[in-house]
Backbone as CSV, one residue per row, in Angstrom:
resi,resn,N_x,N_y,N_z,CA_x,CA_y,CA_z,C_x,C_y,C_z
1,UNK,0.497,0.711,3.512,1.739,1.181,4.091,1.995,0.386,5.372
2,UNK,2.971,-0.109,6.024,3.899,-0.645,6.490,4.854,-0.750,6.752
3,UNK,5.886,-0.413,7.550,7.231,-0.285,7.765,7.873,-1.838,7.517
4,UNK,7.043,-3.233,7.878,7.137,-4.423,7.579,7.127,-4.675,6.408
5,UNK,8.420,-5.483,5.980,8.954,-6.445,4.900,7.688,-7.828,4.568
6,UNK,7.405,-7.613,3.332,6.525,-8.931,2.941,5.006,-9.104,3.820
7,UNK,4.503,-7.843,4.231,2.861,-7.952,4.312,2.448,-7.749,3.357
8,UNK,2.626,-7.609,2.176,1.525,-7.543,1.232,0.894,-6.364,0.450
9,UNK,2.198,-5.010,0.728,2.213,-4.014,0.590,2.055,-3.409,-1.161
10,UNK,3.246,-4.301,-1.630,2.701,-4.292,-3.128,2.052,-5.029,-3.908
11,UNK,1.511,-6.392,-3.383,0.224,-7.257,-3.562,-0.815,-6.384,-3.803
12,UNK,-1.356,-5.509,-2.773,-2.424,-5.018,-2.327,-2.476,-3.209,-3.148
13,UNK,-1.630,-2.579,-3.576,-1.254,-1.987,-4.265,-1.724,-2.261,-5.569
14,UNK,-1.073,-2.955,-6.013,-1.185,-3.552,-7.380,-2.486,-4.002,-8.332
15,UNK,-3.060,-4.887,-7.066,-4.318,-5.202,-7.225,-5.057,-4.064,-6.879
16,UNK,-4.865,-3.164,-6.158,-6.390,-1.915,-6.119,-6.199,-1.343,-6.911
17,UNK,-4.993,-0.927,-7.574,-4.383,0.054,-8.659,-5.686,-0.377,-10.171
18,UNK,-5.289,-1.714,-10.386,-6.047,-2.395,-11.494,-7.412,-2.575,-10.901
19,UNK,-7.877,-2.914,-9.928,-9.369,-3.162,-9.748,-9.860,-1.420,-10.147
20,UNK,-9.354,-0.444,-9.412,-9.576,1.016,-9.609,-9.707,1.316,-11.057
21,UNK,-8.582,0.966,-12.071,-9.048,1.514,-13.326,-9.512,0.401,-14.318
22,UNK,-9.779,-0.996,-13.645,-10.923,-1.330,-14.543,-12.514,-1.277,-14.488
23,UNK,-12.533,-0.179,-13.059,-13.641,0.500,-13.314,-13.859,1.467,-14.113
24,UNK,-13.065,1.930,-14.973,-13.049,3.222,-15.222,-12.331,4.714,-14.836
25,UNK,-12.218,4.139,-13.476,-11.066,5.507,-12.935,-10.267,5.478,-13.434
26,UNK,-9.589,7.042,-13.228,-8.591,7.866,-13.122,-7.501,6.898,-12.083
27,UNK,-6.196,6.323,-12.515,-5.292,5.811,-11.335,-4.145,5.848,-11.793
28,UNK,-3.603,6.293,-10.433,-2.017,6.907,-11.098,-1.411,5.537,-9.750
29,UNK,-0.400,5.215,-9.956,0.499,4.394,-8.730,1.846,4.208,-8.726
30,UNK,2.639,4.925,-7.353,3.377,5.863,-7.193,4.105,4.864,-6.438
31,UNK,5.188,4.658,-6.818,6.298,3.413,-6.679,7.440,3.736,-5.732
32,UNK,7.463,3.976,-4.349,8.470,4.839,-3.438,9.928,3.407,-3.446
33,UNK,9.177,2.060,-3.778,9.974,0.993,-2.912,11.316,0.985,-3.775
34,UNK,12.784,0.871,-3.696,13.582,1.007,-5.059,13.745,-0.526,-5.627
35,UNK,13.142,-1.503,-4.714,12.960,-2.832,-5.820,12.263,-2.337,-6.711
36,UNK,11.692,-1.691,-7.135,10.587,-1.372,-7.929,9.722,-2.074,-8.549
37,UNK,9.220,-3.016,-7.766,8.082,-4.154,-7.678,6.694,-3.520,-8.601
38,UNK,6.104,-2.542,-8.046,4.957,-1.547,-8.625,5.796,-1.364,-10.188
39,UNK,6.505,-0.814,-9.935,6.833,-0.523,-11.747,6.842,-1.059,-12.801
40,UNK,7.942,-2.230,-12.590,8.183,-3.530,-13.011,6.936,-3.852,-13.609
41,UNK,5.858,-4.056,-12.467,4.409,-4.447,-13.033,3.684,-3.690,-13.766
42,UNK,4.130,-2.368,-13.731,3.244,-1.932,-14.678,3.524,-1.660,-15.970
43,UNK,5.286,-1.943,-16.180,6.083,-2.050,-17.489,5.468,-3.663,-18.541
44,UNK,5.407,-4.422,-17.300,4.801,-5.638,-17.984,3.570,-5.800,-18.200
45,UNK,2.873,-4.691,-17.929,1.206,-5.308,-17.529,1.131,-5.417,-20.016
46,UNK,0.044,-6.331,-19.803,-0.401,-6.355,-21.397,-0.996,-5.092,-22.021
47,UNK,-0.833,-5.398,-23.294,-1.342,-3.847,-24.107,-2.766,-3.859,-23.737
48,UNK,-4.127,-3.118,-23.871,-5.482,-3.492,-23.866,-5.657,-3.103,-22.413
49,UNK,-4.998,-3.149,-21.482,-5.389,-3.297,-19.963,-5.755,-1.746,-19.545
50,UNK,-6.875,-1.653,-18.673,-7.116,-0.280,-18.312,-5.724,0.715,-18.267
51,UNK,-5.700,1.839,-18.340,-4.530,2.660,-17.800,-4.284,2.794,-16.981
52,UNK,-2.966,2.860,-16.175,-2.295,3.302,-14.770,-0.926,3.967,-15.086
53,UNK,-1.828,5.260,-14.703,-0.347,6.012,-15.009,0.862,5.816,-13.537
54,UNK,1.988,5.620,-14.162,3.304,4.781,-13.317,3.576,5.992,-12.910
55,UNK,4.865,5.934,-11.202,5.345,7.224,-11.383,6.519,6.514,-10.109
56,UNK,7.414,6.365,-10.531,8.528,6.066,-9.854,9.413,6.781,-8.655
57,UNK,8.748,6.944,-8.149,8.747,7.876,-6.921,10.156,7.870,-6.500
58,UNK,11.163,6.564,-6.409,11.890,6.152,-5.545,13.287,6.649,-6.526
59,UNK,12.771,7.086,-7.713,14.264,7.851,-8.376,14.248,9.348,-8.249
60,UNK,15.102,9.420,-8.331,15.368,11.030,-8.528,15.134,11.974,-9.760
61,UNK,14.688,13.139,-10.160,14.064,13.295,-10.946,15.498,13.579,-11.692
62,UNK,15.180,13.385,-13.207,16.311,13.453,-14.270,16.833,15.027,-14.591
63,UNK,17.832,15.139,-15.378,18.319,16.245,-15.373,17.514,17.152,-16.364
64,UNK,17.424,18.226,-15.753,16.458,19.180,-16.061,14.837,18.997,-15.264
65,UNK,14.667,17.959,-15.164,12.927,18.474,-14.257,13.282,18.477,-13.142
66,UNK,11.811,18.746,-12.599,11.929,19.219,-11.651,11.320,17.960,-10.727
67,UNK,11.286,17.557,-9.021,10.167,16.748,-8.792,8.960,17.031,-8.692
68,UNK,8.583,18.069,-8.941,6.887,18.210,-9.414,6.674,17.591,-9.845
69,UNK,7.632,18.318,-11.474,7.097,18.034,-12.627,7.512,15.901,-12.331
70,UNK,8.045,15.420,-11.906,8.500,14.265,-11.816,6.929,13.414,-11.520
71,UNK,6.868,14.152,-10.248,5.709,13.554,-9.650,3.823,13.868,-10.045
72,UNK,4.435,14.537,-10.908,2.656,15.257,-11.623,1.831,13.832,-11.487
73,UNK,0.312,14.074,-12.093,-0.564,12.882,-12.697,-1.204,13.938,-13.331
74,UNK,-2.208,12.702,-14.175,-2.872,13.201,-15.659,-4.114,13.710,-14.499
75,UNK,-4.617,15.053,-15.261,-5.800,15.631,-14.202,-7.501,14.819,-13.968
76,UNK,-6.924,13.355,-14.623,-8.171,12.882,-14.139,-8.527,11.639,-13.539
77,UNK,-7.006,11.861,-12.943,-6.629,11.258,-11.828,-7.538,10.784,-10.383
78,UNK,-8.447,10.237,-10.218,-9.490,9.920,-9.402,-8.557,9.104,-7.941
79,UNK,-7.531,7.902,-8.349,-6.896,7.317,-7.082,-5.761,7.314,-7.615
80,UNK,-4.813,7.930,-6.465,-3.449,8.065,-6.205,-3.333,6.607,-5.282
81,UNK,-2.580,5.733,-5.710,-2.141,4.367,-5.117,-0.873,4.624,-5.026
82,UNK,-0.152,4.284,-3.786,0.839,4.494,-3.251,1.369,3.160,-2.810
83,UNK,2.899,2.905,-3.209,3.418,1.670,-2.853,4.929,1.855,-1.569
84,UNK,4.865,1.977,-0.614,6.138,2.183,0.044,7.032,0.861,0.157
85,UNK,8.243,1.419,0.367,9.207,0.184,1.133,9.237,-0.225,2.320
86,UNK,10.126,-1.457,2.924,10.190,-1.928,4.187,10.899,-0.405,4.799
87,UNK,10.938,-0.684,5.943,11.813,0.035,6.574,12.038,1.303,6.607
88,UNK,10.526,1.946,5.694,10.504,3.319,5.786,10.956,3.953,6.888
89,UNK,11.695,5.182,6.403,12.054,6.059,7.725,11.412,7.071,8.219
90,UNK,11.069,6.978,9.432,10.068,8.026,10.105,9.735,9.450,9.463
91,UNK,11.351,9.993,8.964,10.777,11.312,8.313,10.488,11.363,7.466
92,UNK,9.771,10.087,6.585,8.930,10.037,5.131,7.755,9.892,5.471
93,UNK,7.461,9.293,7.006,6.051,9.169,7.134,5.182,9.899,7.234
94,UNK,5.467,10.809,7.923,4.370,12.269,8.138,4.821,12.597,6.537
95,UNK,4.830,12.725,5.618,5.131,13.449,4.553,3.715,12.587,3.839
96,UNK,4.032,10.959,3.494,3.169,9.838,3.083,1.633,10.245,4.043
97,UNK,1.649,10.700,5.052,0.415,10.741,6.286,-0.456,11.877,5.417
98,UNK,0.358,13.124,5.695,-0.030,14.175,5.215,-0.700,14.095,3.701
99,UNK,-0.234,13.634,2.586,-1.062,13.385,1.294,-1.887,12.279,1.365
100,UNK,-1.588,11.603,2.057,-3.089,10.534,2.244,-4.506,10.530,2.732
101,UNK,-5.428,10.370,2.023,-6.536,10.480,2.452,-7.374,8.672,3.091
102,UNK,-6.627,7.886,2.711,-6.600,6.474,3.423,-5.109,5.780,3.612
103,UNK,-4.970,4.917,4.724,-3.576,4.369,4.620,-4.040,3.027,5.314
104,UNK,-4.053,2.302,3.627,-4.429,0.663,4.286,-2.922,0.356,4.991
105,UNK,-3.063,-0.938,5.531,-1.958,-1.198,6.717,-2.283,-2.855,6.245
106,UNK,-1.308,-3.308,5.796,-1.578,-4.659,5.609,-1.003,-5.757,6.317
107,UNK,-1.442,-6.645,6.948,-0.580,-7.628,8.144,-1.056,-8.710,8.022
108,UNK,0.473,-9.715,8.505,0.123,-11.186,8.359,-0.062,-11.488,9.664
109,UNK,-0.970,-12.545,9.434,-1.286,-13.439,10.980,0.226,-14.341,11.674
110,UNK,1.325,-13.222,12.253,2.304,-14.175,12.757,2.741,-13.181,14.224
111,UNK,3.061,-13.709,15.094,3.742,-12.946,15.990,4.698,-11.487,15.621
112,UNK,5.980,-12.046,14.682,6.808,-11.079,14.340,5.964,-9.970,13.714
113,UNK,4.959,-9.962,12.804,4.190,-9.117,12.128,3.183,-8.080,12.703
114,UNK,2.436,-8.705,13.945,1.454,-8.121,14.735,2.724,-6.714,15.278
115,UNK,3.589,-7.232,16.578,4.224,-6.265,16.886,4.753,-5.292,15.935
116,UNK,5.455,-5.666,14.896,5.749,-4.852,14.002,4.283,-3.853,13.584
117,UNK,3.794,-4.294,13.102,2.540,-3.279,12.819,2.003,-2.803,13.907
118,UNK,2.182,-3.236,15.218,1.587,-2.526,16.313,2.450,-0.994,16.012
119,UNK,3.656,-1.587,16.453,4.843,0.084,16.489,4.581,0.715,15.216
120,UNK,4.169,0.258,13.944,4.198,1.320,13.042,2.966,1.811,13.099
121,UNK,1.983,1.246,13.726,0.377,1.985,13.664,0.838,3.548,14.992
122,UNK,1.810,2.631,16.255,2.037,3.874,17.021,3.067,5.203,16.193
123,UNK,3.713,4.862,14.915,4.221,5.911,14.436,3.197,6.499,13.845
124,UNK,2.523,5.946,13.124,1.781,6.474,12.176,0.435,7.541,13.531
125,UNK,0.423,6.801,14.232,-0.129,8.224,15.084,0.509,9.319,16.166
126,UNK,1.481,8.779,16.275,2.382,9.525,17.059,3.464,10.618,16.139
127,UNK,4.013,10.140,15.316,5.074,10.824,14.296,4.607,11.201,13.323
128,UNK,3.722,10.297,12.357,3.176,10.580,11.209,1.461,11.685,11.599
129,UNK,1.573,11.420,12.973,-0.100,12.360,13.367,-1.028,11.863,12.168
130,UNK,-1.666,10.735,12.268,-2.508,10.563,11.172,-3.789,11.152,11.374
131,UNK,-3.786,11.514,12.857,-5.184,11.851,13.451,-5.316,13.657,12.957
132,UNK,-3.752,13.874,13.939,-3.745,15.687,13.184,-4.686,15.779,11.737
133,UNK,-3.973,14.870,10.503,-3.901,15.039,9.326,-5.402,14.457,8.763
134,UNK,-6.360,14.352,9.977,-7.364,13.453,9.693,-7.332,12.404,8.333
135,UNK,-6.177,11.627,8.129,-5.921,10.623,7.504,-6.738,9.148,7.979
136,UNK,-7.252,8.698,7.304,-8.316,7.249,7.601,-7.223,6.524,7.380
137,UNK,-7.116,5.406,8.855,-6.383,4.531,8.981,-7.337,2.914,8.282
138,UNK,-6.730,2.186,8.218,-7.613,1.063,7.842,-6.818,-0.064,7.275
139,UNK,-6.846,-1.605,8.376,-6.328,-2.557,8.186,-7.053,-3.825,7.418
140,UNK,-5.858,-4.334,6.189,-5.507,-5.205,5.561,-5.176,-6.962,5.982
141,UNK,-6.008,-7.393,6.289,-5.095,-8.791,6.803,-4.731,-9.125,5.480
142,UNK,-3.763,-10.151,5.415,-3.358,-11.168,4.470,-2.680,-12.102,4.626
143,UNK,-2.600,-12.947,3.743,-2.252,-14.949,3.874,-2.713,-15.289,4.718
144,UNK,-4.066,-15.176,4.722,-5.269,-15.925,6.411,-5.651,-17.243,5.978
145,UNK,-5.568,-18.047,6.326,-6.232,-19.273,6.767,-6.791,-19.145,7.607
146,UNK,-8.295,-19.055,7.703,-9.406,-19.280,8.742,-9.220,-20.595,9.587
147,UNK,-9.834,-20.648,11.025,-9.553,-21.578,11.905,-8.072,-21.916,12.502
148,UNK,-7.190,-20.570,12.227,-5.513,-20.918,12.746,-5.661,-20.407,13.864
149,UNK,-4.722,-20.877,14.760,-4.458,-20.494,15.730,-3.678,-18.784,15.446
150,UNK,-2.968,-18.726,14.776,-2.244,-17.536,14.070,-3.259,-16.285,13.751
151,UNK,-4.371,-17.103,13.135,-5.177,-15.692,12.944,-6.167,-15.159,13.897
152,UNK,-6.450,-16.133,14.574,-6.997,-16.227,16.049,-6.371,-14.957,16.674
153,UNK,-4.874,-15.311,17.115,-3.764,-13.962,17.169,-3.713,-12.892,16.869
154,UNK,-4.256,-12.915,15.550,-4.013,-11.459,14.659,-5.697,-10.727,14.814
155,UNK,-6.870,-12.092,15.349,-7.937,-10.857,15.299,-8.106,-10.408,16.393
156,UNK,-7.489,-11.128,17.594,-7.154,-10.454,19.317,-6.850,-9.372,19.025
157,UNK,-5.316,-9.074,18.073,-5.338,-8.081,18.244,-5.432,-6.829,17.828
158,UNK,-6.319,-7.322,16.303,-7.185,-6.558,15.955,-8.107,-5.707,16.599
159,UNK,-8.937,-6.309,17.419,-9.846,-6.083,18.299,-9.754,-5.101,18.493
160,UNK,-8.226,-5.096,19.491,-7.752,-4.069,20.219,-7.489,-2.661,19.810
161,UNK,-7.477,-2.408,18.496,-7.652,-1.115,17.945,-8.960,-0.502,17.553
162,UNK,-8.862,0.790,17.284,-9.988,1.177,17.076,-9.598,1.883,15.176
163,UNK,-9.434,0.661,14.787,-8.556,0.813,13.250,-9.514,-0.304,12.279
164,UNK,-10.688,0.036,11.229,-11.467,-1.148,10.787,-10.420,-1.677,10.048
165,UNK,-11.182,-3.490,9.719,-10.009,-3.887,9.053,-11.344,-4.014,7.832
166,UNK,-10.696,-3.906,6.636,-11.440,-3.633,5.511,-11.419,-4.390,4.602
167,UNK,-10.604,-5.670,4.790,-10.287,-6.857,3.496,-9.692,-8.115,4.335
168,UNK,-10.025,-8.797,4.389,-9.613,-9.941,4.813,-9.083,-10.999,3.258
169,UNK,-7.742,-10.978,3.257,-7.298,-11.888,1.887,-6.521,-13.200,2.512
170,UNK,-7.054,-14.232,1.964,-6.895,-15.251,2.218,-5.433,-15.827,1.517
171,UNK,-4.985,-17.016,1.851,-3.750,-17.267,1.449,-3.597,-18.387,0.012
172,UNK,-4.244,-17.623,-0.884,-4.201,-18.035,-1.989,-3.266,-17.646,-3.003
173,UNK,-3.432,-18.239,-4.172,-2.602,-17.764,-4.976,-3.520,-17.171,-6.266
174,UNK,-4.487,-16.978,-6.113,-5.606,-16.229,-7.103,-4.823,-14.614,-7.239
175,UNK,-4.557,-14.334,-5.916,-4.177,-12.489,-5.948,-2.771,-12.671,-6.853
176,UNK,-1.635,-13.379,-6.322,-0.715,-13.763,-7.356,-1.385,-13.479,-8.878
177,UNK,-1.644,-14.909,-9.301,-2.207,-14.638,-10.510,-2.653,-13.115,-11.327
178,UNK,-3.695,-12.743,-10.479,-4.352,-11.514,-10.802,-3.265,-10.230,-10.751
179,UNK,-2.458,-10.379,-10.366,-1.259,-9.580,-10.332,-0.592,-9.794,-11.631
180,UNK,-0.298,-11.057,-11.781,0.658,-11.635,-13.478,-0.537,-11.001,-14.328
181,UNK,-1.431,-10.889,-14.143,-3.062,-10.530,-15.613,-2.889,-9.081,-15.599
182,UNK,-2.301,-8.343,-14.607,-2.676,-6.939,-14.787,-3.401,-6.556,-14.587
């Protein structure tokens, strides 16, 4: 989660969704963004591929259900993967805070990106109370090139939180790929 456009929000989604149930889990992944990037992918993923049950969060539920019933999962459901949009609005966040039991935070090594994720890490504890909700915060870098001056940047100010960062993804195009495989 991210209020920032193009960190890597449904990259990182996508790929835990599938790493999760080709272990074997239970994974449902819950599509808030209305590009519907998460969906899309999971309409295309190939026949044979672990299951991920889809759930399109970002429509409205059809006539006659209800959003429960919209938003259910199958009960053996082990990870709820959650995909948001840019520009989420504050009063979705405490809602997203509150059902989360982790909220990776994914960021690129650039100026515009750091600040941006600075202010949404201060919503996410200030508005969203992630602390109230004892929600585990936990940052994502991505498109790193080691030895940049840029990421140099981004682990300053890393540092500076008391937020682990839990994946360091490099700026390849392997995660691409692995995204087109399902």
């Amino acid at each position: 989660m991210n209020t920032k456009g193009g960190c890597g929000k449904t990259t990182v989604a996508t790929n835990l969704a599938s790493y999760c149930a080709s272990q074997g889990h239970g994974t449902a992944l819950f599509d808030y963004d209305r590009q519907a990037s998460c969906s899309r992918w999971l309409n295309e993923r190939k026949a044979g591929r672990p299951p991920i049950h889809g759930v399109a969060a970002f429509e409205p539920p059809s006539d006659g259900v209800t959003r429960a019933w919209q938003m259910r999962v199958p009960d053996d459901t082990r990870y709820l993967i959650t995909d948001t949009p840019a520009g989420y609005a504050l009063v979705d966040i405490e809602d997203r805070v509150a059902e989360a039991d982790v909220i990776l935070i994914p960021v690129l090594p650039s100026p515009i990106d750091i600040r941006s994720t600075a202010d949404f890490i201060r919503d996410l504890l200030l508005v969203g109370k992630a602390r109230t909700h004892n929600t585990r915060l936990a940052i994502v870098t991505n498109r790193t090139r080691i030895r940049t001056k840029s990421v140099d940047k981004l682990e300053r100010f890393l540092q500076n939180l008391d937020i682990p960062v839990v994946a360091r993804i490099r700026d390849t195009q392997h995660y691409v790929s692995a995204a087109e495989q399902g």
